[in-house]
C-alpha positions in Angstrom: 0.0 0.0 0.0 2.7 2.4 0.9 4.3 1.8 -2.5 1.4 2.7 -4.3 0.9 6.0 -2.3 4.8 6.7 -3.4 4.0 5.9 -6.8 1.0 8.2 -6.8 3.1 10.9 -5.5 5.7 10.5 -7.5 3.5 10.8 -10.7 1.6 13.7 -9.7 5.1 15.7 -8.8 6.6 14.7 -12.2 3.3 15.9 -13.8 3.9 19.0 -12.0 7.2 19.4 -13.5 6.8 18.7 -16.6 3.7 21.3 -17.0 5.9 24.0 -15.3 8.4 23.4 -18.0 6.3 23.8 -20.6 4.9 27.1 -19.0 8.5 28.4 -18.1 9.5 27.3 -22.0 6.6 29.4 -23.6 6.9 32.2 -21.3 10.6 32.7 -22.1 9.5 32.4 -26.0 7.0 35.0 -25.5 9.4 37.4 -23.8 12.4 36.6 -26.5 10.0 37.6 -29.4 8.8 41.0 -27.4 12.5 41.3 -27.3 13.0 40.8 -31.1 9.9 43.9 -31.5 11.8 46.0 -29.5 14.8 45.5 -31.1 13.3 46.1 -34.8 11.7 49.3 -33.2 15.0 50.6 -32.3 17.0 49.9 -35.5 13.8 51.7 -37.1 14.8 54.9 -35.7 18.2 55.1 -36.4 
């Protein structure tokens, strides 16, 4: 019994990580292409 409470604990933390990751991953693609616009903005006016 106690094994299967480990397993079940063990699943839901790696299913914890592995969302995070995929947030963390799209977050830093949404901040790298806000970077890329500002970029472009600031060539533009020189």
């Amino acid at each position: 019994m106690k094994r299967v409470i480990v397993l079940m604990v063990l699943a839901m933390f790696s299913a914890g990580m592995l969302s995070a990751c995929n947030t963390v991953a799209g977050a830093g693609k949404d901040v790298q292409k806000a970077g890329e616009k500002v970029e472009g903005a600031a060539d533009r006016r020189n």
